[in-house]
N, C-alpha and C positions, 0 to 999 in steps of 0.2 A: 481417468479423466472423462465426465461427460460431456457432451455435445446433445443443448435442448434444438428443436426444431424451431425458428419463430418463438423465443422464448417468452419476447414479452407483450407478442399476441396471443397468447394463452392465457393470460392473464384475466379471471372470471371475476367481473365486477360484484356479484352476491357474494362470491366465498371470501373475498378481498376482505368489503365490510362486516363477515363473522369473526375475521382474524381480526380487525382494526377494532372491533367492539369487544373482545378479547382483550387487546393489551390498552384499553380505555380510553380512547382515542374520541375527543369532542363530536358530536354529532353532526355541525354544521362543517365542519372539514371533511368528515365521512360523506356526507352527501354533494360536497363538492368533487371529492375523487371519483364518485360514482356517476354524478355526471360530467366529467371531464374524460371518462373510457365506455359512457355507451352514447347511444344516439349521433356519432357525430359520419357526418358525410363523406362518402366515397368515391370516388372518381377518376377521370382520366384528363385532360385537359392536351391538345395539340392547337398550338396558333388559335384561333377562334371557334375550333366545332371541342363540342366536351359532350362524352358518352360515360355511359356505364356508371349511372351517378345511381346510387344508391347509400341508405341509413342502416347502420350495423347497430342493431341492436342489444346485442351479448357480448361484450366488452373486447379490446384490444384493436380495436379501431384506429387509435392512437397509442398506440404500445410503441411498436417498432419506432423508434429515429428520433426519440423526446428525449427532453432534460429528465424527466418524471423518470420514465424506463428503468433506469437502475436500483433507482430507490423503491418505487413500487412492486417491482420483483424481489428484492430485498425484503419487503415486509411480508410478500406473498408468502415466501421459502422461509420467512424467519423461523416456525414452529418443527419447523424438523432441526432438529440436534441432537449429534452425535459426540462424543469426547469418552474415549478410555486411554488408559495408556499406552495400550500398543494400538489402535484405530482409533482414526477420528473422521468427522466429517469436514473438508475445508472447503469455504464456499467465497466467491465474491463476484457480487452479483448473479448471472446467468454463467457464470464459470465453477464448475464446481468438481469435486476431486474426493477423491476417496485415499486417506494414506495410512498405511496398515504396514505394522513389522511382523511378519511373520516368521516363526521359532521353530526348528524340530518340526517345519510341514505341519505347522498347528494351522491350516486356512479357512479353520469351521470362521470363527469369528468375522473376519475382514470379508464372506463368502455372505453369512449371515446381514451384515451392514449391505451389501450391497442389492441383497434380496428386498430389505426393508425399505432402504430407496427408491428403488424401480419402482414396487407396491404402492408408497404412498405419491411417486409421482404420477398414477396413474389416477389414486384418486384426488388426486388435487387436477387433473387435465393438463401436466405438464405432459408434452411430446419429445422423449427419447427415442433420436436418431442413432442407434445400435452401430449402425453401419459406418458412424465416425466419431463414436466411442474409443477410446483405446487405453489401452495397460501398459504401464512404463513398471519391468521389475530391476531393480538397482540390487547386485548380487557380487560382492567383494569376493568371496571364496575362488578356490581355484576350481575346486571340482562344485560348478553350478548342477543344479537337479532342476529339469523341470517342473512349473507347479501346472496344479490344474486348471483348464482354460475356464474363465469366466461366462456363463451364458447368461444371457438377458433375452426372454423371450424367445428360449428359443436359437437363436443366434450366437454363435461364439465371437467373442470379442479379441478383435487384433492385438495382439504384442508385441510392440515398438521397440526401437532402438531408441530413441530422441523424441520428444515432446515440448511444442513450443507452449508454454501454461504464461499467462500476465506478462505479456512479453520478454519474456526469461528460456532460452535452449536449454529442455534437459536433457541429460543422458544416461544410458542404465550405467556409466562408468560416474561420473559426478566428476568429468577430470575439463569439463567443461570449455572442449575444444572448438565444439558447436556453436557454443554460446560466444567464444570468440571471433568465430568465423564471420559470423552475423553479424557482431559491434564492429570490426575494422571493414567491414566490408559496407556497410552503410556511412561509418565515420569519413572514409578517404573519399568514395565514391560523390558523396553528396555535400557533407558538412563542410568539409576542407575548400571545397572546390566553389562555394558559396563565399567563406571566410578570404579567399584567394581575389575572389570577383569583388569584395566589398574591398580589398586592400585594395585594390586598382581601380578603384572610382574616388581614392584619398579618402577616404571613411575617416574619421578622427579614430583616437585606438581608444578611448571611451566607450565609443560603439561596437566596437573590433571586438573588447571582451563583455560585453553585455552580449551580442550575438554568440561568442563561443560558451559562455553559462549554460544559454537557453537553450541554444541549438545542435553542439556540439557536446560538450560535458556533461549534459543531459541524459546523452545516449552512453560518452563511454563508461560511464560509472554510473549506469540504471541498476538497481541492484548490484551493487558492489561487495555490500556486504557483505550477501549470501558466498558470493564466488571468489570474493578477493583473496582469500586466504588459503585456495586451492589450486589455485593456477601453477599450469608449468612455467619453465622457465622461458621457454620459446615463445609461449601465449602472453608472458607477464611483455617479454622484449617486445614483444608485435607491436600490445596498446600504447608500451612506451613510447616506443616510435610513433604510433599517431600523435601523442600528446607532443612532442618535441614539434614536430611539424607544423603543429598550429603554436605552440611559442614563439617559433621561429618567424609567422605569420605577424603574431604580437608583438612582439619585441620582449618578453618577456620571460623569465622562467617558469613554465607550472609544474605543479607537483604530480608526482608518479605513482601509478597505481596502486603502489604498496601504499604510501605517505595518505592518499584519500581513504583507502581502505581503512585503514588505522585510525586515524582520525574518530572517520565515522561511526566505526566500532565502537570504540572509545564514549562517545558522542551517545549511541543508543545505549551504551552499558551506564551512564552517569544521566541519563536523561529526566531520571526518575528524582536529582539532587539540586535543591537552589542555594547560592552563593549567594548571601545579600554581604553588598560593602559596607564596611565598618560607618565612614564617612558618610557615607548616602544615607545610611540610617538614624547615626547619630541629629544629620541637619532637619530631618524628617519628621524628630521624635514629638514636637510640639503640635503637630498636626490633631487634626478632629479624630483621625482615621486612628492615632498610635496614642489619643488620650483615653479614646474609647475601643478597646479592641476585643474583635468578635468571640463568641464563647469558645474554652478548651483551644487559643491559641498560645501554641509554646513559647515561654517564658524568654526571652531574647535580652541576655544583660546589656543594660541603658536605652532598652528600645520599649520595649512592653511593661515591663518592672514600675512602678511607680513608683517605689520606694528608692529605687536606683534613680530615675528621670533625676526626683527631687536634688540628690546629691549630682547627680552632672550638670545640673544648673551652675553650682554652685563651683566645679571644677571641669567646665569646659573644654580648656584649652588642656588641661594636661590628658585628658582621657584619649583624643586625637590628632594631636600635633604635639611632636616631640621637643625638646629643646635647641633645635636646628631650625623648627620652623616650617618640617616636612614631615609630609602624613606617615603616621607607622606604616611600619610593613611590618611579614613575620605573619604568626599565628592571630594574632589580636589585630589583624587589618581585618578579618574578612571573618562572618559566623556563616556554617553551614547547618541546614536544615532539613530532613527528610520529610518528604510530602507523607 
């Protein structure tokens, strides 16, 4: 994991718009971002006396603490890309990571990635701070071997136990007790005790679970996915018991860490799937949008069909309402479609 200096005060207004003229980026937004990071004032202000006012000229002026920051770092760092299959480069924003499976002590390659980083963020005028830099090695065997230490200039790079990356605890174990530690320790401490204070001002419980959504539920199943399906059994009881605590708050039952895991899993495994209802398309199909439909879209019987439209006109009610009177169910309620 690296650690930039002022990341996105480094950021050099000229090299900016070579890269943004690069990926074809309109001229008149180009010279808005260029003057939006040079020329602007600096200062210090106390009650009425203001010192130390001066004009930066060489961008990053307004770097640190902007809405812009992420995204214009973003396109700064876009041109460096890494992807094999055992390393890759993973980056977001000013957070960025190096994750390499190393085989048989093969560390030429992931040693190589991390030489070619350093190099070109040197010439790009990013500032890596070496000294809080560090290496997480995750090493299941029983008999672990030392690898060899990473230098960056010079400098050997510390080798952790735990690494907190996008607010997620990792561990060289992935048994991700850490990561627990940290979620009940902010949940009971803060969340609860917030959801406890709102109950005792009569809060309606409308608000009660809008508050626990946002504020609570948030945190205990921040990346869940990653973690959910490894947790021990002591770590899985902990969060459950947070989560009881604040039903007990709400009046209600919520679901347990497994049950959102799953879910969500579920969720990102089928995300890529659309369910259109039978009904919803069939009342739909007269529209402008489903008499004229856009090129190479998939043939949807009684929906895109023409040939079909004409014959549902004509037999309506039996295509979606059964002789009860009630919508089909079953396979012919629902078509599915891959994007």
């Amino acid at each position: 994991m690296f650690f930039f200096s002022s990341a996105f005060n480094t950021i050099q207004p000229a090299l900016l718009n070579r890269k943004l003229l690069d990926m074809q980026v309109d001229a008149p937004l180009m010279a808005w971002i260029h003057n939006y990071l040079t020329g602007q004032p600096q200062y210090v202000r106390l009650g009425n006396i203001t010192f130390g006012h001066h004009c930066e000229q060489h961008g990053g002026a307004r770097g640190q603490g902007t809405v812009l920051s992420p995204l214009l770092f973003t396109l700064y760092t876009s041109d460096f890309r890494f992807f094999l299959q055992s390393c890759h480069l993973q980056k977001f924003s000013d957070d960025s990571a190096i994750v390499g499976c190393i085989s048989r002590g093969q560390e030429e390659e992931n040693r190589s990635v991390v030489d070619r980083f350093v190099e070109w963020c040197g010439l790009n005028h990013l500032q890596l701070s070496v000294t809080k830099t560090m290496e997480l090695v995750v090493d299941f065997r029983k008999q672990r071997t030392r690898l060899n230490a990473v230098i960056i200039r010079g400098t050997e790079v510390d080798i952790v136990d735990s690494y907190k990356y996008l607010g997620v605890h990792l561990d060289n174990k992935l048994d991700w007790t850490i990561n627990t530690d940290a979620i009940y320790k902010k949940g009971q401490s803060a969340r609860l005790l917030f959801l406890r204070r709102l109950r005792s001002f009569n809060v309606c419980r409308t608000m009660l679970q809008i508050f626990y959504h946002s504020m609570a539920s948030s945190i205990i199943f921040y990346s869940v996915v990653c973690w959910g399906s490894r947790l021990k059994t002591a770590n899985t009881n902990r969060l459950n018991k947070l989560i009881r605590r604040a039903g007990s708050v709400l009046g209600v039952e919520l679901e347990s860490v497994v049950e959102v895991s799953e879910r969500r899993m579920l969720r990102k495994l089928l995300r890529t799937r659309i369910i259109y209802d039978r009904k919803f398309l069939l009342d739909r199909r007269n529209s402008p949008i489903a008499q004229t439909p856009p090129a190479h879209l998939p043939v949807i019987p009684g929906v895109t069909s023409q040939n079909v439209l004409r014959e549902n006109q004509k037999n309506e009610a039996n295509n979606h309402i059964n002789h009860d009177g009630k919508p089909a169910t079953g396979d012919d309620a629902q078509f599915e479609m891959d994007i």
